[in-house]
C-alpha positions in Angstrom: 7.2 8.2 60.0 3.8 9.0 61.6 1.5 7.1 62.4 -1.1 8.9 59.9 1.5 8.6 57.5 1.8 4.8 58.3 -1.7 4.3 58.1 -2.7 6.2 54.8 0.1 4.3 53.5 -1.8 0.5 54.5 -4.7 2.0 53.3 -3.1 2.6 49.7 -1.9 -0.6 49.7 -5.1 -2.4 50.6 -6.8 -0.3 48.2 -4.7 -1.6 45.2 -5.0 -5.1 46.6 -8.7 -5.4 46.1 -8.2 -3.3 42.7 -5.9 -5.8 41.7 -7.8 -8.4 42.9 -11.2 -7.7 41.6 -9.1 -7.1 37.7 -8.4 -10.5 38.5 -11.8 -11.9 39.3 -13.2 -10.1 36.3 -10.7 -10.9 33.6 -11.2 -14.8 35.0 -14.9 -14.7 34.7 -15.2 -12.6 31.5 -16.1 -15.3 28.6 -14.8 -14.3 25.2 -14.7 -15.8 21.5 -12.1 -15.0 18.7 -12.8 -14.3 15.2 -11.4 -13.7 12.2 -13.0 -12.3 9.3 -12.7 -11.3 5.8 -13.6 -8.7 3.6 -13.0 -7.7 -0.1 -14.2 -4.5 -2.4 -13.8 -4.4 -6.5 -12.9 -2.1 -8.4 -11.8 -1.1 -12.2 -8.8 0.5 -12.2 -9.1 3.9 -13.2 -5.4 5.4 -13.8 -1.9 3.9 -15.0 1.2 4.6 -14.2 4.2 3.8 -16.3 8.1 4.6 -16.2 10.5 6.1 -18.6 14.5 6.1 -18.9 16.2 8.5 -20.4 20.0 7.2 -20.5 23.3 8.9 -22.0 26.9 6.6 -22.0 30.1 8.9 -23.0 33.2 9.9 -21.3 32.1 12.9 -20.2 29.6 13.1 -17.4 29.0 17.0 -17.5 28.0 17.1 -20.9 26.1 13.5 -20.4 23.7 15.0 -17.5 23.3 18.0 -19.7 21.8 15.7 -22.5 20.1 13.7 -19.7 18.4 16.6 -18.5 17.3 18.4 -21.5 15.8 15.7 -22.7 14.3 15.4 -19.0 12.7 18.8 -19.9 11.6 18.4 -23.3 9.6 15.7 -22.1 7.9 17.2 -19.1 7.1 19.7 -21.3 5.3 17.5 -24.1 3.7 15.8 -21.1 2.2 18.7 -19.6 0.6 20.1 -23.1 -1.0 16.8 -23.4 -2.7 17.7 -20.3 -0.4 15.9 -17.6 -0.2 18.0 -14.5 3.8 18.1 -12.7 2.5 16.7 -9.0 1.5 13.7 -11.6 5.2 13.2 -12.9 8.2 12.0 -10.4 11.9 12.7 -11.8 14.1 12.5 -9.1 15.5 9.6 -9.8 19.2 10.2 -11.7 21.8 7.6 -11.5 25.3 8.4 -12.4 27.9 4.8 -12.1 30.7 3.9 -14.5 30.8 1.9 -17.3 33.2 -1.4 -17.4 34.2 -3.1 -20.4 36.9 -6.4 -21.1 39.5 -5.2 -23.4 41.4 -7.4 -25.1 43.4 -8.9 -22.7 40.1 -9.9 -20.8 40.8 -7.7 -18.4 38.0 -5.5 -16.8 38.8 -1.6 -17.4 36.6 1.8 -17.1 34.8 2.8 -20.3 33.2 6.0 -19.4 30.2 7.1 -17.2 26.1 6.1 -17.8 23.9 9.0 -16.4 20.4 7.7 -16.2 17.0 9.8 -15.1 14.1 7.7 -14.1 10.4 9.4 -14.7 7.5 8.1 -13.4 3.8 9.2 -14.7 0.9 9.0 -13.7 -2.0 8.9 -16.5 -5.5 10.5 -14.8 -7.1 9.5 -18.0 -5.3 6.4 -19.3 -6.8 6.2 -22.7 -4.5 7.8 -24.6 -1.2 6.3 -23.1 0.0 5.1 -26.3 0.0 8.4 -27.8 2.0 9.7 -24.9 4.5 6.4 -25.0 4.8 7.0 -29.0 5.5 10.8 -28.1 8.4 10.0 -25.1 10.4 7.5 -27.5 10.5 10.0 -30.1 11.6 12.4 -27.5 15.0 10.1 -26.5 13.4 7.8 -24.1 15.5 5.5 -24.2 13.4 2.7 -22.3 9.9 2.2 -21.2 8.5 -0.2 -18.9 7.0 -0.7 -15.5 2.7 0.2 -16.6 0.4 -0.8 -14.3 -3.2 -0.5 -13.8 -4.0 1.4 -10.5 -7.1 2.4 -8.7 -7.2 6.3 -7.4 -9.4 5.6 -4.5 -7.7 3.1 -3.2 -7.6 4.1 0.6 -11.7 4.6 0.8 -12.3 1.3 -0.5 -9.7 -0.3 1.8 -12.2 1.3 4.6 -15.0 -0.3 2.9 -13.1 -3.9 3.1 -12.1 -3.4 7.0 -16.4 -3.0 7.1 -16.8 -5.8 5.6 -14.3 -8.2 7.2 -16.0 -6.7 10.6 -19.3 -7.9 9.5 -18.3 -11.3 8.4 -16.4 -11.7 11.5 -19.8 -10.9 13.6 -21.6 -13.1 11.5 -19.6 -15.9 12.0 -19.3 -15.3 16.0 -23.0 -15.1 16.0 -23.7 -18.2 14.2 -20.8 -19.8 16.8 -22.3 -18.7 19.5 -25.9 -19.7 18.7 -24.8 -23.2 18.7 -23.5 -23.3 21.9 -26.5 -21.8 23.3 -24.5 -18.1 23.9 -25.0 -15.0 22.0 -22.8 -11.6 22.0 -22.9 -9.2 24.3 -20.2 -6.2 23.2 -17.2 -6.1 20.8 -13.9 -5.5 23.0 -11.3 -5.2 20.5 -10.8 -5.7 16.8 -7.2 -6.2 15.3 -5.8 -5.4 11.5 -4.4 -7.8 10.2 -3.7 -6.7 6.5 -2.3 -3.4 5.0 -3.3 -1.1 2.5 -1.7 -1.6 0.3 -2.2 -0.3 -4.0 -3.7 -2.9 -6.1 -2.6 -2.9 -9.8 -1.8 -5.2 -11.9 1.3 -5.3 -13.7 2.0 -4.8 -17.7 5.0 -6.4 -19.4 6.9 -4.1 -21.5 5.5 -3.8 -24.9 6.4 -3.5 -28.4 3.3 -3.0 -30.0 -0.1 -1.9 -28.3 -3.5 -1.9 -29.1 -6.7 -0.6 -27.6 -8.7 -3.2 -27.6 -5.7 -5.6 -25.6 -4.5 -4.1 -22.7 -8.1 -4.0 -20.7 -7.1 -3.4 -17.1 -10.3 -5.7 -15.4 -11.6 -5.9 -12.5 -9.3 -5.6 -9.2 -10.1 -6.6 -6.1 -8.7 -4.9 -2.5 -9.0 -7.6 0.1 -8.6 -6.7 4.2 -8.8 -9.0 7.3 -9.4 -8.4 10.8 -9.7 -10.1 14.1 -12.2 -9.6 16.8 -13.1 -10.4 20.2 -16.6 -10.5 21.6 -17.3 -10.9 24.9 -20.2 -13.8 24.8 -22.9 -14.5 27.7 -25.6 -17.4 28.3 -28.7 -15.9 27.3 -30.7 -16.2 30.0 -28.3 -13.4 31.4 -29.6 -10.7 29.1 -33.0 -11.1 30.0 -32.0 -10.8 33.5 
């Protein structure tokens, strides 16, 4: 090695010494104050989504899905003239397991195959859901349950929550630092704590419906955060 070489080479590692060493310095000097705030936003719900089953037991699982499907059809049809778009109905889900039964011996045997189809809807304008439950029963639903309340916009008003928590956060930090004699000087980092998540509320299955009963209220969408502010005496800002 030359002796440029050996030199440049000190000089790096002086160089990341005194960076080091000042981080150091900085980190051990820098005053800071952690908070955690709280923020909510309300809302009515303005959509519902509920689920149907459409469910065929036999012996033979060809002709079973057939019926499973058809009936799948008929009903995306009568759901689509009553205004419900298809990126607003979810029918994936099929299921196809066997069927056990105890004959008389007690003993556990096979009794044929259950295919079952799973739609999910999604009502834009929920008013008129119990026309459209009425309509997929006498379709061949077989089941109905799952309804919930839901709000469309959920995600925007999750910002608006984050906003808030922030602000009560800064308002509590402020008030904290008053009373030692400090104030805030910057924000230097701010950590979700929450998720965002859909709010709805949750509907037992129902035999009869009316409506002037199943009001969805008020929901509310809740987010909290924590922050850390860098504080200072404040003589130093008038310096």
């Amino acid at each position: 090695m030359t002796q440029s070489h050996s030199k440049s080479r000190l000089l790096l590692i002086c160089l990341a010494f005194l960076t080091f060493a000042f981080a150091a310095v900085t980190q051990a000097n820098e005053r800071t104050l952690s908070i955690s705030g709280s923020g909510s936003v309300s809302a009515v719900p303005d959509q519902m989504s509920l689920t149907f089953w459409i469910e065929e037991r036999g012996n033979k699982l060809s002709s079973q899905k057939t019926l499973v499907d058809e009936t799948t059809r008929r009903l995306i049809d009568d759901l689509n003239s009553e205004g419900v778009e298809d990126k607003d109905i979810r029918s994936y889900q099929l299921q196809i397991y066997p069927r056990y039964e105890q004959n008389d011996d007690g003993k556990t045997e096979q009794n044929g195959f259950v295919v079952q189809r799973e739609v999910q809807v999604t009502l834009i304008e929920p008013d008129h859901y119990d026309a459209i439950i009425d309509m997929a029963l006498a379709r061949g639903v077989t089941r109905v349950g799952d309804i919930r309340f839901e709000i469309s916009n959920q995600q925007s008003l999750y910002q608006q929550a984050l906003i808030n928590a922030y602000q009560q956060a800064k308002t509590k930090a402020e008030h904290l630092a008053a009373t030692a004699d400090l104030e805030l000087a910057n924000t230097l980092r701010i950590v979700e704590q929450s998720m965002s998540r859909p709010v709805m509320m949750q509907m037992a299955e129902m035999s009869s419906r009316s409506d002037k009963v199943s009001l969805p209220g008020q929901q509310t969408i809740e987010a909290r955060v924590e922050v850390v502010f860098a504080i200072q005496n404040k003589s130093d800002s008038s310096n």
